[in-house]
Backbone as ProteinMPNN parsed JSONL, in Angstrom:
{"seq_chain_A": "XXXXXXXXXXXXXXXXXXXXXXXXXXXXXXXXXXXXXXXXXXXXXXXXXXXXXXXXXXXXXXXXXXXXXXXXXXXXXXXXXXXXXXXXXXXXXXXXXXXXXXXXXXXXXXXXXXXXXXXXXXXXX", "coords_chain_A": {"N_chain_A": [[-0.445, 23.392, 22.049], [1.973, 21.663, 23.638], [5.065, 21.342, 25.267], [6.089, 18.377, 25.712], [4.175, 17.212, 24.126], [5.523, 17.76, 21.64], [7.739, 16.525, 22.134], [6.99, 13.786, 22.126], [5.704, 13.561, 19.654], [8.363, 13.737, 18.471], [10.337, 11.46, 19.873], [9.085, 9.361, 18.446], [9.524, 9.67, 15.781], [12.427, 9.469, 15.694], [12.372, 7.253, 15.639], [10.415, 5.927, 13.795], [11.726, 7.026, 11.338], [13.933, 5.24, 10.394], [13.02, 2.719, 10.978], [11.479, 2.845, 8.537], [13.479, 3.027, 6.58], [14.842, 0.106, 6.744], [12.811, -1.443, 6.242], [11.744, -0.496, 3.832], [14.295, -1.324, 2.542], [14.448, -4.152, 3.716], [11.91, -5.206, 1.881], [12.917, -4.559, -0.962], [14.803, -5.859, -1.307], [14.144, -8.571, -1.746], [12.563, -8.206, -3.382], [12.451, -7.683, -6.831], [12.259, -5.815, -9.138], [10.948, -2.871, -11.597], [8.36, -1.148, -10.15], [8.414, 0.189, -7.291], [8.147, -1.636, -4.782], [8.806, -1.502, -1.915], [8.527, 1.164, -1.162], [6.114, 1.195, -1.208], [5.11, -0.668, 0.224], [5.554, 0.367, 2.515], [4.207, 2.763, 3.12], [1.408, 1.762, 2.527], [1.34, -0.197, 4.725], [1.845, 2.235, 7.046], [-0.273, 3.749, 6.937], [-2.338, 1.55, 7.292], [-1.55, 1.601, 9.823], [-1.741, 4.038, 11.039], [-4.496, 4.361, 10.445], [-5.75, 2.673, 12.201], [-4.792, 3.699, 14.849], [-6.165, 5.703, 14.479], [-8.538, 5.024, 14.456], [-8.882, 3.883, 17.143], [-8.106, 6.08, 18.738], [-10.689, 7.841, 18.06], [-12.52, 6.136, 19.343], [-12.168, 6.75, 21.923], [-9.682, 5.524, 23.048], [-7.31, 5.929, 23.024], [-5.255, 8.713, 24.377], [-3.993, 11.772, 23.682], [-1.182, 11.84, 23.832], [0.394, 9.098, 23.38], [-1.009, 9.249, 21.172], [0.649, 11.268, 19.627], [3.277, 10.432, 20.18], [2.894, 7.663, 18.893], [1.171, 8.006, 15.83], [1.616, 11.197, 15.031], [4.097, 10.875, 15.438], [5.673, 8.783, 14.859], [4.144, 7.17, 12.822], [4.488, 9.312, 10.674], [7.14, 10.058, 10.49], [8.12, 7.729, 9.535], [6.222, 6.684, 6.997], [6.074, 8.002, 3.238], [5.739, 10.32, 1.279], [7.069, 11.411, -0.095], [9.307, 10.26, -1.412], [7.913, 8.526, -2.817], [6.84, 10.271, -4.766], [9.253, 11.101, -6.043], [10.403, 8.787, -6.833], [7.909, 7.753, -8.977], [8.066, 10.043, -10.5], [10.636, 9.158, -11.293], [10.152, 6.718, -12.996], [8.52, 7.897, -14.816], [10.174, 9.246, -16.21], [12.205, 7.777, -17.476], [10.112, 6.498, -19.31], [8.332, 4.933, -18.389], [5.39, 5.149, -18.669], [3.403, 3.274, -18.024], [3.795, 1.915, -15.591], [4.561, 3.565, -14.005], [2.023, 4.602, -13.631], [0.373, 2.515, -12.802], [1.742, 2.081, -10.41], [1.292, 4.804, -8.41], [-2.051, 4.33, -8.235], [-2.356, 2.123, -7.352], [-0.793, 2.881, -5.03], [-2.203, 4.881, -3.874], [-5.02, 3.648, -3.953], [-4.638, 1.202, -2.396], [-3.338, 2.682, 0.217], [-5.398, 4.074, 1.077], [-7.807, 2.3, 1.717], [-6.215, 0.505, 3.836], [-6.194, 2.314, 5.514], [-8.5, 2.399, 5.76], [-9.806, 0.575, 6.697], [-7.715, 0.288, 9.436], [-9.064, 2.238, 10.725], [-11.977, 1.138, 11.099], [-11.04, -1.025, 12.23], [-10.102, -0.208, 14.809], [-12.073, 1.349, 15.803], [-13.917, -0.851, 16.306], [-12.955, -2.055, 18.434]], "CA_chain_A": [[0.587, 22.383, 21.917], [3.077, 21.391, 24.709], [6.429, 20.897, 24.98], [6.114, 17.215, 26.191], [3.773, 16.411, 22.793], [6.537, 17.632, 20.778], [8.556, 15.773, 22.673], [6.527, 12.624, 21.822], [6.143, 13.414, 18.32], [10.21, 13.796, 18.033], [11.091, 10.289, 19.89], [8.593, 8.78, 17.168], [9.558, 10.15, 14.66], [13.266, 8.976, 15.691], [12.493, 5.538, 15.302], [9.845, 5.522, 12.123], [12.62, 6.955, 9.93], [15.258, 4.188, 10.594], [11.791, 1.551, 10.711], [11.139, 3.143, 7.146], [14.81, 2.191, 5.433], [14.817, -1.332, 6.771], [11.297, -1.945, 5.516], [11.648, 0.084, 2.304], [15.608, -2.073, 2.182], [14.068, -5.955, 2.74], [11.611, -5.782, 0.213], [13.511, -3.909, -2.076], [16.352, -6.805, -1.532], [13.381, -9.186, -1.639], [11.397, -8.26, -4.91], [13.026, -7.336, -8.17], [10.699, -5.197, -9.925], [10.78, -1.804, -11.574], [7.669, -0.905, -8.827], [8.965, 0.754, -6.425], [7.151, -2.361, -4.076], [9.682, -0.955, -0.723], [8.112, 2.577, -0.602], [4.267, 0.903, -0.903], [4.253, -1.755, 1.875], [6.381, 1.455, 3.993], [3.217, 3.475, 2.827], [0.118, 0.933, 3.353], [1.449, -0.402, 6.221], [1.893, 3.003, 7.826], [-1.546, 3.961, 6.504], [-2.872, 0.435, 8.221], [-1.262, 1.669, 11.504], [-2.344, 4.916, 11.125], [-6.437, 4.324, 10.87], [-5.817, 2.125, 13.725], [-4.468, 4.536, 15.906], [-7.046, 6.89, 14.773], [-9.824, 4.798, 15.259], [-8.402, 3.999, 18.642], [-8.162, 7.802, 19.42], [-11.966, 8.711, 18.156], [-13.39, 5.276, 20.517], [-11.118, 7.08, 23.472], [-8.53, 4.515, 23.649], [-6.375, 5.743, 22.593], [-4.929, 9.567, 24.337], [-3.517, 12.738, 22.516], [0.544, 11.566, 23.725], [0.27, 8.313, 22.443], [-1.272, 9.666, 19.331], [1.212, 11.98, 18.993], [4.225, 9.553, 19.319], [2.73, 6.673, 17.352], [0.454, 8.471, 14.554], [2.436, 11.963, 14.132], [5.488, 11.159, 15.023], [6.396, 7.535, 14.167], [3.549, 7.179, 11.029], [4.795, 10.664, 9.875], [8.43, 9.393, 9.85], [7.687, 6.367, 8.575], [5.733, 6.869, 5.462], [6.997, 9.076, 2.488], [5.331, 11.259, 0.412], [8.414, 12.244, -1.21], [10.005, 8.901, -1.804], [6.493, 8.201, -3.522], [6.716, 11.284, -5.727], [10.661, 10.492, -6.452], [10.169, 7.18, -7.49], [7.303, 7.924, -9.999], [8.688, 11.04, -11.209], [11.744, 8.416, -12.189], [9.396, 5.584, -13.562], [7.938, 8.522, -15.845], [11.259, 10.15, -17.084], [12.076, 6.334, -17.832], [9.753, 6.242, -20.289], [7.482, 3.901, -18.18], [4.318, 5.314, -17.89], [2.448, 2.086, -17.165], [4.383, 1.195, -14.074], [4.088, 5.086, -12.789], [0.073, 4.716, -12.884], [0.379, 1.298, -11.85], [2.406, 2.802, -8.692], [0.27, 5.5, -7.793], [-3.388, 3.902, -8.643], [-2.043, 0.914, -6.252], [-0.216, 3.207, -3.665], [-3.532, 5.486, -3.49], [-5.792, 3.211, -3.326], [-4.155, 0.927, -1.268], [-3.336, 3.158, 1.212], [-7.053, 4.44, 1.272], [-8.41, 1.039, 1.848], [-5.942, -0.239, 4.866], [-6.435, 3.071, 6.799], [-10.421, 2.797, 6.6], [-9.722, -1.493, 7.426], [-7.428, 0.466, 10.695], [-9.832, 2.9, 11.707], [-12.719, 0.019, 11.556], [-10.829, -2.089, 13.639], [-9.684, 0.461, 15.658], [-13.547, 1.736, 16.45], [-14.388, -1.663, 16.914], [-12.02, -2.616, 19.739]], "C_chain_A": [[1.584, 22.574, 23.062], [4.306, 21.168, 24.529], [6.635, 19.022, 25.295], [5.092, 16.706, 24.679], [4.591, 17.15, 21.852], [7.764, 16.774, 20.793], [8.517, 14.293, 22.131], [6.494, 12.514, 20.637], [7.634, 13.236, 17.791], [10.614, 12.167, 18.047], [10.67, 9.098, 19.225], [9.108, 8.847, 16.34], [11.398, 9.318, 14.439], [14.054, 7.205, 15.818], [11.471, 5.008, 14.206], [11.063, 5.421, 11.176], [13.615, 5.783, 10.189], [14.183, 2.888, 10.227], [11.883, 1.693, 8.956], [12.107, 2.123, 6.285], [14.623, 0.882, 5.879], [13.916, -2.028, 6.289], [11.563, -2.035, 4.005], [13.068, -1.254, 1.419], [14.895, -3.79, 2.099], [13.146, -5.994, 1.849], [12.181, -5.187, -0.762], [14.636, -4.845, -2.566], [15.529, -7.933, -1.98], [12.543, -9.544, -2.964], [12.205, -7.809, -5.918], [11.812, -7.296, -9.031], [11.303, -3.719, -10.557], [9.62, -0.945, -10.399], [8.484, -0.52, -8.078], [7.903, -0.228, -5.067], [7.622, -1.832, -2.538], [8.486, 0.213, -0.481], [6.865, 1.955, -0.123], [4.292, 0.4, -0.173], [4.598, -0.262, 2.836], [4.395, 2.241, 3.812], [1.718, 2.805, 3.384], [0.611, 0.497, 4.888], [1.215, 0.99, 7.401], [0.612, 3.37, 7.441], [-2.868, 3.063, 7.946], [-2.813, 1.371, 10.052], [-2.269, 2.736, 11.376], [-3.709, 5.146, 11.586], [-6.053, 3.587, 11.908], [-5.861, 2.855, 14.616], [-5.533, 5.657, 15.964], [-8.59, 6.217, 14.712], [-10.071, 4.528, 16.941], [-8.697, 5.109, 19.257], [-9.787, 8.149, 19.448], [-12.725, 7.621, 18.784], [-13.022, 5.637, 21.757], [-10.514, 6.328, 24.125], [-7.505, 4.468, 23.712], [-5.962, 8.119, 23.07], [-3.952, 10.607, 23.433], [-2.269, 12.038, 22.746], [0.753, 10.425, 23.167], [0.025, 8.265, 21.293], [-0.211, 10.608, 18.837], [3.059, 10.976, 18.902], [4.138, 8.549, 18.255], [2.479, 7.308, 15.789], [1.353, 9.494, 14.038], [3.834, 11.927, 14.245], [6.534, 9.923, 14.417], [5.789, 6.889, 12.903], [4.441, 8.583, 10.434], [6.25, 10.348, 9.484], [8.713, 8.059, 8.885], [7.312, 6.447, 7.176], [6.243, 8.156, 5.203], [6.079, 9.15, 1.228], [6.171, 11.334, -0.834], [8.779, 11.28, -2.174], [8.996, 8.226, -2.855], [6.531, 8.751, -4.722], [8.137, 10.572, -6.385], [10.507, 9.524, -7.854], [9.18, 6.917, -9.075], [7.783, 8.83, -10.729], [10.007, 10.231, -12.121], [11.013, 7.211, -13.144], [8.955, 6.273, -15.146], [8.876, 8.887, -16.794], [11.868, 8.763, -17.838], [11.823, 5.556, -18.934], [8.471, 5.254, -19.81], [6.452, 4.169, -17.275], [2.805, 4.297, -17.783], [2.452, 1.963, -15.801], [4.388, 2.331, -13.135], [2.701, 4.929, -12.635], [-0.133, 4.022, -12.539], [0.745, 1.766, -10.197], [1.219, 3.681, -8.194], [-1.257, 5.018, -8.223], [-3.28, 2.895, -7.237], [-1.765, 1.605, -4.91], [-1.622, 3.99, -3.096], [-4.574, 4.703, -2.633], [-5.784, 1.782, -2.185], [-4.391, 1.387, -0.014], [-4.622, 3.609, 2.052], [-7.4, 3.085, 2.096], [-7.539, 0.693, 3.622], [-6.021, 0.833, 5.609], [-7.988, 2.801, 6.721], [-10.535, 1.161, 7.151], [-9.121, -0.989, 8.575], [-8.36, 1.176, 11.462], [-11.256, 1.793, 12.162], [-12.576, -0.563, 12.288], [-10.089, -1.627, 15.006], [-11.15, 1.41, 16.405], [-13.797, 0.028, 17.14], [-13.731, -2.88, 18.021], [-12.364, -2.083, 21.027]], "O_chain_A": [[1.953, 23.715, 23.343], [4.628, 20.721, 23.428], [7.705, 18.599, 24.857], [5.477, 15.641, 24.196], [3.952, 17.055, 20.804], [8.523, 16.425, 19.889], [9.506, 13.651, 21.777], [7.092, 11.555, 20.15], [7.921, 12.622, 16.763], [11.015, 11.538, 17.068], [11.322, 8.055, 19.205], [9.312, 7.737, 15.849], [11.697, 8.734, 13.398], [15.076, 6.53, 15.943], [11.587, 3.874, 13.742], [11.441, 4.461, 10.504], [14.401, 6.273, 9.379], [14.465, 2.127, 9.302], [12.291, 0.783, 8.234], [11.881, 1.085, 5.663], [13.959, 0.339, 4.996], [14.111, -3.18, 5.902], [11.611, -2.991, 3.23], [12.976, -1.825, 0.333], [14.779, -4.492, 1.095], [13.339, -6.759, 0.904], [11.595, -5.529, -1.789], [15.238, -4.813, -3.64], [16.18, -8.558, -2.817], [12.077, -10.59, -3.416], [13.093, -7.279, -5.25], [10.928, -8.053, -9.434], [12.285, -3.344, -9.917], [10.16, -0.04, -9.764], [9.588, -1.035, -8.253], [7.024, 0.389, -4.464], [6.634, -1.721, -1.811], [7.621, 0.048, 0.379], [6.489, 2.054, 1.045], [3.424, 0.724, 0.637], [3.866, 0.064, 3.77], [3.552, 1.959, 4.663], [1.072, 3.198, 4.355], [0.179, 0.929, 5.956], [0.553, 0.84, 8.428], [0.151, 2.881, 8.473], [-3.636, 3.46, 8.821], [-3.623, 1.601, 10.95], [-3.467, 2.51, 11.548], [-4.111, 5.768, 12.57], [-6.092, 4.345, 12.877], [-6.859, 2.862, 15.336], [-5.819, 6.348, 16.942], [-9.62, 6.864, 14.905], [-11.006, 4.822, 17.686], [-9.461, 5.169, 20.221], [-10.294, 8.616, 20.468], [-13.89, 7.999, 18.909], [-13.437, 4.991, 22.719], [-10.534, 6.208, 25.35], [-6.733, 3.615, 24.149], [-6.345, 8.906, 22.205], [-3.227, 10.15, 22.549], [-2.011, 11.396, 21.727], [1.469, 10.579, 22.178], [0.538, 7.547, 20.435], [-0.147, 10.767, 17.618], [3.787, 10.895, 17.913], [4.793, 8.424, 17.221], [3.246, 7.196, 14.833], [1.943, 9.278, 12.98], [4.651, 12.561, 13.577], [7.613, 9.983, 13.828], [6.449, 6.257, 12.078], [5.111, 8.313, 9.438], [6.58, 10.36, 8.298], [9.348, 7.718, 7.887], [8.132, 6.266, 6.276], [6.646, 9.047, 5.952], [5.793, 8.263, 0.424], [5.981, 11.321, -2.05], [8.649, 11.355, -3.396], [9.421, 7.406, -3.67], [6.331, 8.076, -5.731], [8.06, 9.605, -7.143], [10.504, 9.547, -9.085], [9.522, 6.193, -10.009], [8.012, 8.438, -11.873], [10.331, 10.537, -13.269], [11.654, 6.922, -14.154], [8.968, 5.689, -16.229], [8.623, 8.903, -17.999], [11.94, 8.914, -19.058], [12.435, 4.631, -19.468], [7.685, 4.826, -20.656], [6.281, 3.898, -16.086], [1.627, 4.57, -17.551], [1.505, 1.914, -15.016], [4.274, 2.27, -11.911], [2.188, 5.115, -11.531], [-0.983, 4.16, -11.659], [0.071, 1.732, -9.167], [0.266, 3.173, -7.603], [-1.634, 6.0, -8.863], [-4.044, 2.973, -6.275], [-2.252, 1.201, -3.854], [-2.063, 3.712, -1.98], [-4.935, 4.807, -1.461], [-6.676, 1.46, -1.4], [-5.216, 0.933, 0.779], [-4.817, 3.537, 3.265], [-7.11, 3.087, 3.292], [-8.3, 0.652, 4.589], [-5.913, 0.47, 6.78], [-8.658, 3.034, 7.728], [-11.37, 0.769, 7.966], [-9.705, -1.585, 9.479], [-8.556, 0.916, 12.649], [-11.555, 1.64, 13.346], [-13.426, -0.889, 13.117], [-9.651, -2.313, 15.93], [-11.055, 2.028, 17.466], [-13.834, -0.174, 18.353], [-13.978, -4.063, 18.254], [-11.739, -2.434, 22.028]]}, "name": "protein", "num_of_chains": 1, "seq": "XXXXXXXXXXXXXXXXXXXXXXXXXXXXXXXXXXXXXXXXXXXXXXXXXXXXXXXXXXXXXXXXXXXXXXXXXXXXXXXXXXXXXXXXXXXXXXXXXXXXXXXXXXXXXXXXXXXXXXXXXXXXX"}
């Protein structure tokens, strides 16, 4: 590892997280739901990008510094793990464990699905 692909991962990473809240903020201003619908598009979408970028990378279109600002450092800021966990962990304490397995069943397999639809169309570019 280099100091110049940490570099790249950092000035990613310093524009996912700020991407994230504005995402996660209009649909959240947008939908009125218990769902936590904000975190999931932040989540598939970054997923989407993600296989892209990494089908890009394994057709060789895509080099390690580019992969390391887009994929680890502006997907990695971007999507949230945590905010995922959070959110269900509150859905459950709630009392509303429909809408927690609804969340994660959807955010899972979601997310599954639009990274193997990015890496597809990221091989076949």
């Amino acid at each position: 590892m280099t100091l110049a692909l940490v570099l790249w991962v950092a000035a990613g990473g310093l524009v996912g997280a700020p991407a994230r809240y504005l995402l996660d903020r209009a649909v959240g201003d947008r939908v009125e739901s218990d769902l936590p619908f904000g975190t999931m598009a932040v989540n598939v979408s970054g997923s989407l990008l993600f296989g892209l970028l990494s089908g890009l990378h394994l057709g060789h279109h895509l080099g390690p510094s580019p992969l390391a600002l887009l994929g680890t450092g502006f997907c990695g800021a971007f999507t949230t793990f945590s905010t995922f966990t959070m959110e269900t962990l509150q859905l459950l304490e709630e009392g509303e464990l429909f809408s927690a397995g609804l969340t994660v069943a959807a955010s899972v397999v979601l997310g599954l699905a639009s990274a193997a639809v990015g890496v597809a169309v990221g091989l076949a570019l």
